[in-house]
Structure formats: C-alpha cells, structure tokens
ZADO-1210 file (C-alpha; in nm, 4 decimals, padded with zeros to 6 digits):
<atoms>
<atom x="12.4626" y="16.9715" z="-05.1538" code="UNK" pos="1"/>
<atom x="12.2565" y="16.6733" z="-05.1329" code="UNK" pos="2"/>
<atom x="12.0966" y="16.7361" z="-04.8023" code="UNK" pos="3"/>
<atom x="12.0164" y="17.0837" z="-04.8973" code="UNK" pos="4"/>
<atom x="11.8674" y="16.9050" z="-05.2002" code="UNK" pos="5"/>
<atom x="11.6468" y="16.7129" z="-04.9047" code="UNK" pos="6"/>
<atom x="11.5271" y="17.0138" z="-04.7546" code="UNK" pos="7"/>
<atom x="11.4098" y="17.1826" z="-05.0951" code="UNK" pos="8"/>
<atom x="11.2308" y="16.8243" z="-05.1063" code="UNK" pos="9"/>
<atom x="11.0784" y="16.8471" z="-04.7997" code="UNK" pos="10"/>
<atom x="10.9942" y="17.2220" z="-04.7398" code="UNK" pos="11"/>
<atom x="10.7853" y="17.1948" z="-05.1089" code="UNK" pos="12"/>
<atom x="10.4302" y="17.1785" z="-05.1707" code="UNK" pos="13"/>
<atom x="10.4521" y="16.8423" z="-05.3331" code="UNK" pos="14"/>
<atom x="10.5396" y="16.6717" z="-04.9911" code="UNK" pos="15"/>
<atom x="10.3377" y="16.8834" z="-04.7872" code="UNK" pos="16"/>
<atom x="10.0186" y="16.7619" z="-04.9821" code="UNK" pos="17"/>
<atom x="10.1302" y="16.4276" z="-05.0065" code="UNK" pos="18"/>
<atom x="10.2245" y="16.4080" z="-04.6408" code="UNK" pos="19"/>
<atom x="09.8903" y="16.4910" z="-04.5767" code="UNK" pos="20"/>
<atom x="09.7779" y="16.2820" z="-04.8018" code="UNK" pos="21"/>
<atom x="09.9412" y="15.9892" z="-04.6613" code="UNK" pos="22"/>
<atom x="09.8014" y="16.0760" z="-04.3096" code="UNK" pos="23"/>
<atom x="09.4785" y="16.1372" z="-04.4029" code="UNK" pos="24"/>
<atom x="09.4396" y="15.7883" z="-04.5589" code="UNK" pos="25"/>
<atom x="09.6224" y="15.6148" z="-04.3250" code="UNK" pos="26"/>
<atom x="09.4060" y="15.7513" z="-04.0945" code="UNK" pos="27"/>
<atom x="09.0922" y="15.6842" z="-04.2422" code="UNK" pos="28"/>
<atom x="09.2660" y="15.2935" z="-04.3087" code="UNK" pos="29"/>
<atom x="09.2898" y="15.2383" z="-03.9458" code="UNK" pos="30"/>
<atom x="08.9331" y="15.3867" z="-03.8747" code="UNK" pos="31"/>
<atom x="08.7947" y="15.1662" z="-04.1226" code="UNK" pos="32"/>
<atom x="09.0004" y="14.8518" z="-04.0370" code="UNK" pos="33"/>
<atom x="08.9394" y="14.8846" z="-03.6218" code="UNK" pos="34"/>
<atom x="08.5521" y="14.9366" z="-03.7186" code="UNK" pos="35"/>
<atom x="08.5630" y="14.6489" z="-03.9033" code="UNK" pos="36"/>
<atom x="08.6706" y="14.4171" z="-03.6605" code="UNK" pos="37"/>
<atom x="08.4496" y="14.5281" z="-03.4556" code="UNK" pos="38"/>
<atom x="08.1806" y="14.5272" z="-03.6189" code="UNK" pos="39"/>
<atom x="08.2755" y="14.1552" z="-03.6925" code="UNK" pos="40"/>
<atom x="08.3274" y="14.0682" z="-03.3692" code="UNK" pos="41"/>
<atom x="08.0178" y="14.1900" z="-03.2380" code="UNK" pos="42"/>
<atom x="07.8154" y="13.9719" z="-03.5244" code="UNK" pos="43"/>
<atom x="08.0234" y="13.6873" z="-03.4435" code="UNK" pos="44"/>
<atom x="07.9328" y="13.7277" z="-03.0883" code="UNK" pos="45"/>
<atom x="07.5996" y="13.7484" z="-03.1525" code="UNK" pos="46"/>
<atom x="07.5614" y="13.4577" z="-03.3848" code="UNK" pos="47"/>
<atom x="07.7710" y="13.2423" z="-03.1158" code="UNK" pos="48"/>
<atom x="07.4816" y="13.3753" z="-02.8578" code="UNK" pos="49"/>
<atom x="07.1376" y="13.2949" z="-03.0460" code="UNK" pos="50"/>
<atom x="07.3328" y="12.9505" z="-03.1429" code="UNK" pos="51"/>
<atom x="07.3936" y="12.8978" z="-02.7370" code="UNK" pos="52"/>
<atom x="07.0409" y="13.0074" z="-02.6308" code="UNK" pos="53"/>
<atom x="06.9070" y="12.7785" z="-02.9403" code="UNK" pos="54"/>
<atom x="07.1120" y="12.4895" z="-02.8060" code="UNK" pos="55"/>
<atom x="06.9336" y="12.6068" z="-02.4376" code="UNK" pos="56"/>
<atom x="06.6343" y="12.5664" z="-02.5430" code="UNK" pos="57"/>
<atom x="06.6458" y="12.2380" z="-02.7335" code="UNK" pos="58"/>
<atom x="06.8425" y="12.0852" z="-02.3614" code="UNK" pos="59"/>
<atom x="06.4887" y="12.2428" z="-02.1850" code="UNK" pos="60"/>
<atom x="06.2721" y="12.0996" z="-02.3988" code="UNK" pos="61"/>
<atom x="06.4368" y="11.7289" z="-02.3647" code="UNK" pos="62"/>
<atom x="06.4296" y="11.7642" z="-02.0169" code="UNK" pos="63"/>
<atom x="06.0701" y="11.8596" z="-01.9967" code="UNK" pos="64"/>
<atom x="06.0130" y="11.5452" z="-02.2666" code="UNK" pos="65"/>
<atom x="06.1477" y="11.2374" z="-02.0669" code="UNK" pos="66"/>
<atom x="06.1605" y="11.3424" z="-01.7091" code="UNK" pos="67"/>
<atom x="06.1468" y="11.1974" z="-01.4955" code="UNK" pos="68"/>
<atom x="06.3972" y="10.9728" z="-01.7016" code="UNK" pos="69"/>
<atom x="06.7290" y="11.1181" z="-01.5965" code="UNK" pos="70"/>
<atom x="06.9298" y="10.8412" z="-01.8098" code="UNK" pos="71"/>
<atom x="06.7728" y="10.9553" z="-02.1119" code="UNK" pos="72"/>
<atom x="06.8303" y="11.3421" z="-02.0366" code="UNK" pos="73"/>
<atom x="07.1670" y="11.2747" z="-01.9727" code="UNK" pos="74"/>
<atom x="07.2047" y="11.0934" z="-02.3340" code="UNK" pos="75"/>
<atom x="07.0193" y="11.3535" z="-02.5048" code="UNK" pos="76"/>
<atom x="07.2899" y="11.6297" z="-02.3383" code="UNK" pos="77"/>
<atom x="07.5682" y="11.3905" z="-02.4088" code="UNK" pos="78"/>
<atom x="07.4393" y="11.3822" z="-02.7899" code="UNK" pos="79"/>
<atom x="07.4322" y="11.7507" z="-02.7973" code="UNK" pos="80"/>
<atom x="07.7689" y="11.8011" z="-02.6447" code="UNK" pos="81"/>
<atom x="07.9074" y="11.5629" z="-02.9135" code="UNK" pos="82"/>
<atom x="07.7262" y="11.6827" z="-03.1865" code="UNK" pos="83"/>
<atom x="07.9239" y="12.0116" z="-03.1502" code="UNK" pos="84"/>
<atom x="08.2404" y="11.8660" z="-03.0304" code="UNK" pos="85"/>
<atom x="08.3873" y="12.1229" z="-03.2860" code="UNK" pos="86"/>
<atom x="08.2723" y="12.4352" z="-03.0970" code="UNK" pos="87"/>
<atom x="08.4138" y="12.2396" z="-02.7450" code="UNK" pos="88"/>
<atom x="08.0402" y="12.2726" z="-02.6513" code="UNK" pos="89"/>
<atom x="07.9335" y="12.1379" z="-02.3117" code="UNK" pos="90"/>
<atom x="07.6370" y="12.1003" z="-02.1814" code="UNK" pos="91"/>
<atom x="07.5283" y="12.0714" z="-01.7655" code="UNK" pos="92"/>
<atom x="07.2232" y="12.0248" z="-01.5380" code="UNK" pos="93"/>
<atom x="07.1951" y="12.2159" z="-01.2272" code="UNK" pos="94"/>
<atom x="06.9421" y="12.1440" z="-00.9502" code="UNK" pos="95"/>
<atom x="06.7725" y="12.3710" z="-00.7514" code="UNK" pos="96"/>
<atom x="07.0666" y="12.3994" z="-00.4417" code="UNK" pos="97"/>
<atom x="07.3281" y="12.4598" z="-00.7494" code="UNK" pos="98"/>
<atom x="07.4671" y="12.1113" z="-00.7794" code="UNK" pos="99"/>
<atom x="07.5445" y="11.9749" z="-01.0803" code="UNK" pos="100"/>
<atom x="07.3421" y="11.7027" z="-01.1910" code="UNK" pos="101"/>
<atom x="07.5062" y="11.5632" z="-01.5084" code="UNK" pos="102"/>
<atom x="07.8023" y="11.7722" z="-01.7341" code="UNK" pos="103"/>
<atom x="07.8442" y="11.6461" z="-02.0741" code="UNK" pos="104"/>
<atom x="08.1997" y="11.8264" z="-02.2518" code="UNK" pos="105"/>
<atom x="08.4334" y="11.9960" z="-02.1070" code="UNK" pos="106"/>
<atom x="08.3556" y="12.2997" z="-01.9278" code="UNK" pos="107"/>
<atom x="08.5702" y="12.5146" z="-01.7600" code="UNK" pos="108"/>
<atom x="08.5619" y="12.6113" z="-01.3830" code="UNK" pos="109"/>
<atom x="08.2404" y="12.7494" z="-01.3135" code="UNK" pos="110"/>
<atom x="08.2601" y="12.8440" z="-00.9154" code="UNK" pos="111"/>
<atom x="08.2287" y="13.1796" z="-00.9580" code="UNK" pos="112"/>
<atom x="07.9374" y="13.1958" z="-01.2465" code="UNK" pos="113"/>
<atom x="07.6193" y="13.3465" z="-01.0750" code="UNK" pos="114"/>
<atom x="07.2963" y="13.1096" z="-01.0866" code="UNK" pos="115"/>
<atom x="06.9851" y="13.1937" z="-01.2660" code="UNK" pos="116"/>
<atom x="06.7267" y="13.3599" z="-01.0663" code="UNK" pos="117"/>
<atom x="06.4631" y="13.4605" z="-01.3362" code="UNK" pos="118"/>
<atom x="06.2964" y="13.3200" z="-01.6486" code="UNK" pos="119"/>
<atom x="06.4948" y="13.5107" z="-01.8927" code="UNK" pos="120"/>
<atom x="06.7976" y="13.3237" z="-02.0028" code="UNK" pos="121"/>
<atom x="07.1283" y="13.5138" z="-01.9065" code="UNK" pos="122"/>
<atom x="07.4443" y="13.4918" z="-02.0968" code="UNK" pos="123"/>
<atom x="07.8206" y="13.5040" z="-01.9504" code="UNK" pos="124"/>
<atom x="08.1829" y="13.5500" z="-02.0674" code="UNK" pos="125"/>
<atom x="08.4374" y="13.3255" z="-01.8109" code="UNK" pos="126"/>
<atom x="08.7789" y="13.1974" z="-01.9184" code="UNK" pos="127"/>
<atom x="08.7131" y="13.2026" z="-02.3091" code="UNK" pos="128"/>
<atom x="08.3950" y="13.0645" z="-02.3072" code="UNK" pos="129"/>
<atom x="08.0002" y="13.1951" z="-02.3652" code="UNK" pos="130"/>
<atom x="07.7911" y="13.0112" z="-02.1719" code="UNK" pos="131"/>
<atom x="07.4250" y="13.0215" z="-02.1485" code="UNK" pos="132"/>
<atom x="07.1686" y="12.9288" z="-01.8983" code="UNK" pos="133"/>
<atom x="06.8010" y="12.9041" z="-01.8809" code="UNK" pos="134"/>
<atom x="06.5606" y="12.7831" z="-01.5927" code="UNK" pos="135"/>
<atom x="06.3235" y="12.5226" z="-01.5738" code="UNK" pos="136"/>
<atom x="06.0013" y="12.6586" z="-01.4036" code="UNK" pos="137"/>
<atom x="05.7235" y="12.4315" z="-01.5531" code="UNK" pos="138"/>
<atom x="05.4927" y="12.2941" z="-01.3272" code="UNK" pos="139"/>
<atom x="05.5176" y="11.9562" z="-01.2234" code="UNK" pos="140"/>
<atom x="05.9009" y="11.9812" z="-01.3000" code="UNK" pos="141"/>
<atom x="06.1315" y="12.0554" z="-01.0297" code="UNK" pos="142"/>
<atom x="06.3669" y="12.3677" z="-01.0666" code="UNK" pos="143"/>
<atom x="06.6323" y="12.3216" z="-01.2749" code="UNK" pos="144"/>
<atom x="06.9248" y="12.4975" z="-01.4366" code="UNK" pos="145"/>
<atom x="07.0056" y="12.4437" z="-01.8149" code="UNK" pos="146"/>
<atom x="07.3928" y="12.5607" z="-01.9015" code="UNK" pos="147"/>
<atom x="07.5358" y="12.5722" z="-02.2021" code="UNK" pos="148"/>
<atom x="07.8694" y="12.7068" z="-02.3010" code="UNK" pos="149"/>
<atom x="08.1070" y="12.6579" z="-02.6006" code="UNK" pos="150"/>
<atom x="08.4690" y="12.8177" z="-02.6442" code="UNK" pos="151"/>
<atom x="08.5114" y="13.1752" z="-02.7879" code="UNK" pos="152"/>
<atom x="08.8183" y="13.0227" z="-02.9777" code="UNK" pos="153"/>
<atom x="08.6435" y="13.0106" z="-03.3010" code="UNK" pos="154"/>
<atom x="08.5721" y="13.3863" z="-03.2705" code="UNK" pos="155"/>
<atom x="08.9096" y="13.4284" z="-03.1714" code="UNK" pos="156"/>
<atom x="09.0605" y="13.2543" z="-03.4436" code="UNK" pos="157"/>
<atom x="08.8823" y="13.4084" z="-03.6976" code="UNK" pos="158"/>
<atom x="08.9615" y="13.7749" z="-03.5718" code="UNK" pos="159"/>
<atom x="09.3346" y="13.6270" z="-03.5448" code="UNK" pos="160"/>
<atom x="09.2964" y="13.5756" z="-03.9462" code="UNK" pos="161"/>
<atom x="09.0926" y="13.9292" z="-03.9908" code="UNK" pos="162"/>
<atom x="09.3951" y="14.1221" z="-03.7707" code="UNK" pos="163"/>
<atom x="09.6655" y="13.9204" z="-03.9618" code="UNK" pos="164"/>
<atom x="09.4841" y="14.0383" z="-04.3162" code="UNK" pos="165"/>
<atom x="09.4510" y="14.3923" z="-04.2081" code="UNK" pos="166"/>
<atom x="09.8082" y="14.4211" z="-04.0796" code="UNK" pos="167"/>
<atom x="09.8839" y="14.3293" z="-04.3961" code="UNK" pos="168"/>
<atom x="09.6349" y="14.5433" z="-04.6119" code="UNK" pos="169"/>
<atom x="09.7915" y="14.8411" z="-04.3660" code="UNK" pos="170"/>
<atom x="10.1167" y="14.7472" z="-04.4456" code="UNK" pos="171"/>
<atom x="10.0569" y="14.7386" z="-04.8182" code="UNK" pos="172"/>
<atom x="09.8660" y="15.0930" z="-04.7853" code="UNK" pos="173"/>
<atom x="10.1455" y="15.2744" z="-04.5811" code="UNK" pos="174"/>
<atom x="10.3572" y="15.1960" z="-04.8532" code="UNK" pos="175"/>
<atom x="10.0892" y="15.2508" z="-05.1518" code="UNK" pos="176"/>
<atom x="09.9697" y="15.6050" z="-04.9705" code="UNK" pos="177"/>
<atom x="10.2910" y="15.7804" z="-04.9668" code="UNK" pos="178"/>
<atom x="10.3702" y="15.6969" z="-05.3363" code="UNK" pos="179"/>
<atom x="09.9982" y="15.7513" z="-05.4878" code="UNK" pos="180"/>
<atom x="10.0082" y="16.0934" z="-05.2739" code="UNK" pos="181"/>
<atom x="10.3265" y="16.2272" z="-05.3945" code="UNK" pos="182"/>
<atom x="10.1706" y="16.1121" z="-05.7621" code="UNK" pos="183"/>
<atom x="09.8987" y="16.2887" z="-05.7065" code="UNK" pos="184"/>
<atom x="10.0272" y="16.5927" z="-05.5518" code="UNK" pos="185"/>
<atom x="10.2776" y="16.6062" z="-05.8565" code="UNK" pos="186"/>
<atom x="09.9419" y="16.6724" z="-06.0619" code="UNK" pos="187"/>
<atom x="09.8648" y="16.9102" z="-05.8949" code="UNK" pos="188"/>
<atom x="10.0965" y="17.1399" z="-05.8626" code="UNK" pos="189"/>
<atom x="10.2646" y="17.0690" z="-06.1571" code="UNK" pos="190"/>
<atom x="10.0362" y="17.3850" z="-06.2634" code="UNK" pos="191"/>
<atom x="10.2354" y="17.5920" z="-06.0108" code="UNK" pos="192"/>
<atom x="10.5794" y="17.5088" z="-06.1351" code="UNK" pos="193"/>
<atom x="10.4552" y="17.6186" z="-06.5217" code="UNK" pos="194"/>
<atom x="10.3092" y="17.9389" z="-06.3031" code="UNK" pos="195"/>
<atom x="10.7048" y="17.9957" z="-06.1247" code="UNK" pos="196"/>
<atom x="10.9147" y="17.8898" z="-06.4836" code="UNK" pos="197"/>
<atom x="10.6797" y="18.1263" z="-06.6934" code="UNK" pos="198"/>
<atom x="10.7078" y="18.4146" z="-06.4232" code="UNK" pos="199"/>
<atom x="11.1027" y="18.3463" z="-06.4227" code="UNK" pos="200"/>
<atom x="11.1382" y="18.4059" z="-06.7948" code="UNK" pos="201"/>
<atom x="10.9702" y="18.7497" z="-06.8091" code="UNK" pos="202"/>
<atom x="11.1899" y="19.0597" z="-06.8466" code="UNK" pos="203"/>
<atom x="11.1146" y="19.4492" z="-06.8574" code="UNK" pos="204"/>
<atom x="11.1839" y="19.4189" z="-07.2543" code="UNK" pos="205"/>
<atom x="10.9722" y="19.0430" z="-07.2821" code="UNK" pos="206"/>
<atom x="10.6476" y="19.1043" z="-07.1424" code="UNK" pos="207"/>
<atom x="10.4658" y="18.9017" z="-07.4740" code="UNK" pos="208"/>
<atom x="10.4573" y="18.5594" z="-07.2312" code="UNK" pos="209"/>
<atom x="10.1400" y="18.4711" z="-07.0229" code="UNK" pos="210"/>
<atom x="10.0440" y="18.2129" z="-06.8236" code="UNK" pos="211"/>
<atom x="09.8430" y="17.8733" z="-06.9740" code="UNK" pos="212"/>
<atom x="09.4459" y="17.8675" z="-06.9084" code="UNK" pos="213"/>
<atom x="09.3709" y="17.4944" z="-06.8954" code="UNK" pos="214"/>
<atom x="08.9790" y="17.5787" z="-06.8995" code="UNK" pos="215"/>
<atom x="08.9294" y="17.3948" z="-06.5600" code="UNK" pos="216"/>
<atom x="08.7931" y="17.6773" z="-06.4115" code="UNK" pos="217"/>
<atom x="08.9840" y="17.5800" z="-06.0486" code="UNK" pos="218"/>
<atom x="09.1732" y="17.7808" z="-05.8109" code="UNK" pos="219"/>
<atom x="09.4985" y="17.7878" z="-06.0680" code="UNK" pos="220"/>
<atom x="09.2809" y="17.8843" z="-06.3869" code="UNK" pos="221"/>
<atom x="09.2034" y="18.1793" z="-06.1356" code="UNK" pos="222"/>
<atom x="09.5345" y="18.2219" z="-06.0163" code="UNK" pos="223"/>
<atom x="09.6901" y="18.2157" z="-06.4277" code="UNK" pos="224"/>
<atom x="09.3932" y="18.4622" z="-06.4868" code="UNK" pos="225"/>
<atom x="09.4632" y="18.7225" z="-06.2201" code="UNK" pos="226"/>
<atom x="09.8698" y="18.6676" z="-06.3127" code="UNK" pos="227"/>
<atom x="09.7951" y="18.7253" z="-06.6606" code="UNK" pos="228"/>
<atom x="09.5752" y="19.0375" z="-06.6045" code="UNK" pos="229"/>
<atom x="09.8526" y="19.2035" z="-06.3838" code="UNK" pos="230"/>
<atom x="10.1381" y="19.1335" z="-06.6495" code="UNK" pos="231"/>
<atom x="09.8726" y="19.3275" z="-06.9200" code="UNK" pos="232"/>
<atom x="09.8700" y="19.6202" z="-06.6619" code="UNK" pos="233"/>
<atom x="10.2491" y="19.6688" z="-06.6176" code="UNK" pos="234"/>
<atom x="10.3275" y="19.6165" z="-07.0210" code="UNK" pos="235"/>
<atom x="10.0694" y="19.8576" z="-07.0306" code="UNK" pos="236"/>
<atom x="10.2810" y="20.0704" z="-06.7875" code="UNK" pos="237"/>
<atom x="10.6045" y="19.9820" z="-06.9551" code="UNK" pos="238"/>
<atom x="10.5136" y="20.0853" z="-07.2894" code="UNK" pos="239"/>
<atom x="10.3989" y="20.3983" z="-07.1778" code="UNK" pos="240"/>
<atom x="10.6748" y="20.4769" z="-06.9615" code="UNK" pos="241"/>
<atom x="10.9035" y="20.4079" z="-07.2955" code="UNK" pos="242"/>
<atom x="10.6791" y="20.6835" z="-07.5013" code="UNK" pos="243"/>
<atom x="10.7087" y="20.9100" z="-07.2559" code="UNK" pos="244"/>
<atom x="11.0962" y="20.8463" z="-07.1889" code="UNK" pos="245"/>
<atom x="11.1014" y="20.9131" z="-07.5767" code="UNK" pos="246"/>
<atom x="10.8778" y="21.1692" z="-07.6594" code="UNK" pos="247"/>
<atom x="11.1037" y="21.3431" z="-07.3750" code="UNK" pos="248"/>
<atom x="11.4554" y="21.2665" z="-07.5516" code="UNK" pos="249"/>
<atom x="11.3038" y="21.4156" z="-07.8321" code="UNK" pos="250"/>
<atom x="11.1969" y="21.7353" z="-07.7029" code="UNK" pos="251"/>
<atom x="11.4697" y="21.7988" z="-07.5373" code="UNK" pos="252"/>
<atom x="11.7158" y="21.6818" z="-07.7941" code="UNK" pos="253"/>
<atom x="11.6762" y="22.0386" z="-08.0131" code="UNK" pos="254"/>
<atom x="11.7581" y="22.2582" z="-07.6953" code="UNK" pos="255"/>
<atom x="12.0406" y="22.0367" z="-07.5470" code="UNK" pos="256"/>
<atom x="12.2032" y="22.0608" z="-07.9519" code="UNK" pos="257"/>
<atom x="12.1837" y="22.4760" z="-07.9170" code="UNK" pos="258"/>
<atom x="12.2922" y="22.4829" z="-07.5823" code="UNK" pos="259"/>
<atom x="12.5766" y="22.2644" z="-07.7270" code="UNK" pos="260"/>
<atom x="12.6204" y="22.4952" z="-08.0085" code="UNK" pos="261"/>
<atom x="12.6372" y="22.7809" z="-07.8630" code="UNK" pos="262"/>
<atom x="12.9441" y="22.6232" z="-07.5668" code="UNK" pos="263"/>
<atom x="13.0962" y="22.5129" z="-07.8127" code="UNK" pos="264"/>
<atom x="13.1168" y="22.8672" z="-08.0176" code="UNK" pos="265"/>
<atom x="13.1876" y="23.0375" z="-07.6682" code="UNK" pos="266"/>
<atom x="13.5090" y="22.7845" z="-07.6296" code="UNK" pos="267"/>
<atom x="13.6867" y="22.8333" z="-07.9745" code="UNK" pos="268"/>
<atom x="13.8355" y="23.1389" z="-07.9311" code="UNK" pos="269"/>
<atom x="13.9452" y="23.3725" z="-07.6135" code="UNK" pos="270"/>
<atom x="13.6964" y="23.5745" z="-07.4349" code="UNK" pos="271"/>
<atom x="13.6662" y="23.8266" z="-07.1312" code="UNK" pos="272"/>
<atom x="13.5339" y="23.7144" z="-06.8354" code="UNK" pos="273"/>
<atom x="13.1913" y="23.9192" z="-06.9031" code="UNK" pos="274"/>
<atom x="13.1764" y="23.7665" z="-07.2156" code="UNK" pos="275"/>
<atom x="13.1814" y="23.4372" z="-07.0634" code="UNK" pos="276"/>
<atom x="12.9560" y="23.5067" z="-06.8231" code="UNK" pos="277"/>
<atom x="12.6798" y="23.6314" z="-07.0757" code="UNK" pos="278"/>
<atom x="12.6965" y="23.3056" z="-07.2996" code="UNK" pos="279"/>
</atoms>
C-alpha cells in the first residue's frame, strides 16, 4: 500500500515540476559556482602577474642604478626577496651564458625554464610557482637576466577556501532546491487538483458546479474557462434531452392508457379467436 502510495508520489505533476526544478537550479548552481572560480582564479592570476613584472622592473632598475656595484645589487635583491618573504618571493640574476649570478629566496629548480631572448618580459608556471623574467639590454650594461618568481600557494589557498564555501553553498542548495521546488510546484498545481475534485463531484442530475476563475488570466484561468463552457453545453444538452424524454411520456401516455383499456376489456370475458384477433 505504501509503495503504491510512492508511485502516485512520483508519477504526479508535483514531482515532475519540482524534479525539474531541482535540476534546473542545481544546474544553473554549478554553472555559476565553476564560473566563479574561474573567473577568480584568472584575476588572482593576473594580479599575482602585474605584481611579479612590477617587482621585475624595480630589480632592473637597481641593477641599472649601482652597477657596476654587484654587492649592492645583490642587497637590493636580497631586500626585495625579504620584503615579500610572505609570498616565498625570490629573486635571481642571470648573465648572459645563463649562469646565475646571485639568488636571493628560495626558488625552485629552474633547469628546464627557457631563457629570455627578447625585450618583452615572459612569464612561466613551474612547480607551483610564477616566475617572471625581463632582460637587461641598456647600453653600457652587459646582458643580463632579471627573474622573479613567488609561490602560487596563496592563489591556491584562497581557491581551497572558495571550493570549500561552494561545496558547502551546493550542499545547502541540493537540499534547499528539492524542498522550495516541491513548494512551489504545490502552488501551482494546486489549481489542477480544485480542477480534478470539482470535475469528480459533477453528476448527470448536478450540473449547477463550475470551476473557480482566479482572474490571473494564465494557462488554468483558460483551462477553468474552456471546462466551464463545456459543462454549460452538456446541461444545456441534458435539460433538453429531459424535455424531450418528457414531452414524449406525455404524448404517448393517452394512447398507451387506450391501448390498455381496450386489452384489458378484450381479457374480461371469453371471446372467439376472430374476435381476438380484431381487438
């Protein structure tokens, strides 16, 4: 009994709607949420880069300020790399054959990073880290190679947080969407079940019933309309068919009484057989 409870539950329009319901938002949730991320991502990413080329530039322009003091460009990257200790910044100097001059931090190993070969700066994702490079052209300077690289594990912590709140937020909504739906979808059809309990009631002899117009002017103000318009047509019919079923009994009530009669006369006493035959 109960499970074929369930089914009525399930095959009805209620669940239907909100099952789509739920799906729809769910899937617009995840949409949303993924985009989001992304979207964040991509500006962190972005932010991290300008910071990194920033950072670039300012190592260039101390190296084009006291060189040829090495010892002083090396204290100046040293500052820098401290000075963002919090972003595990480092900071290195690469010569023209690809050595490394000086490396302030701690970088990661860099064998198989590709050297700069044009003025634009170039940035590259190895290991977790950003790193960015710039070369020194200016004249009178020998060629070098700025790098600077910091750990993506800011960025990744922060999109650790964003997933963790929008598991959550999904969670919340997968349980909030199925309930608000079915809600909903009650609404709405509860229309429909004042539609099927009205329609149950009417019989041949109770045809006075019609269906509520709520005045919304939807698809079930239609439907109540058209219902109510087809149960004017067959009380229309009905009545009519009574007159006539009436107006018949009548006429043929006289003629049915002298046919009657006259039987009845023809049985109350004894009679030949042609006698018989002519009543």
């Amino acid at each position: 009994m109960r499970f074929e409870h369930l089914k009525t539950i399930f095959r009805s329009l209620r669940f239907r709607l909100s099952a789509w319901n739920t799906a729809v938002v769910l899937l617009i949730v995840i949409v949303t949420l993924v985009s989001v991320r992304q979207a964040l991502h991509y500006t962190l990413l972005r932010e991290n880069d300008l910071l990194l080329l920033d950072d670039a530039y300012e190592v260039v322009l101390a190296v084009e300020r006291f060189h040829p003091n090495l010892a002083e460009i090396y204290n100046e990257m040293d500052r820098k790399a401290r000075g963002h200790a919090d972003r595990n910044l480092f900071v290195q100097l690469i010569s023209a054959d690809g050595a490394v001059m000086s490396s302030s931090g701690s970088p990661p190993p860099l064998d198989a990073l590709p050297h700069v070969v044009a003025d634009h700066p170039t940035l590259t994702t190895i290991d977790g880290y950003r790193i960015a490079q710039r070369l020194i052209t200016r004249d009178g300077l020998p060629t070098y190679t700025v790098r600077v690289g910091t750990s993506l594990g800011m960025i990744d912590a922060d999109l650790a947080t964003l997933t963790r709140l929008m598991l959550a937020a999904g969670v919340a909504i997968l349980f909030i969407a199925p309930l608000g739906g079915y809600f909903l979808a009650g609404r709405a059809t509860r229309p429909l079940g004042k539609i099927i309990s009205t329609a149950a009631r009417l019989r041949p002899s109770h045809m006075e019933e019609r269906l509520p117009i709520r005045g919304t002017q939807d698809e079930l103000d239609q439907l109540s309309t058209t219902i109510n318009r087809f149960l004017d047509l067959l009380r229309d019919y009905l009545e009519r068919n009574r007159e006539f079923v009436a107006n018949a009994a009548h006429e043929l009530r006289s003629p049915l009484a002298a046919v009657q009669s006259s039987v009845e006369v023809t049985l109350n006493s004894e009679r030949t057989v042609e006698e018989y035959q002519d009543m």
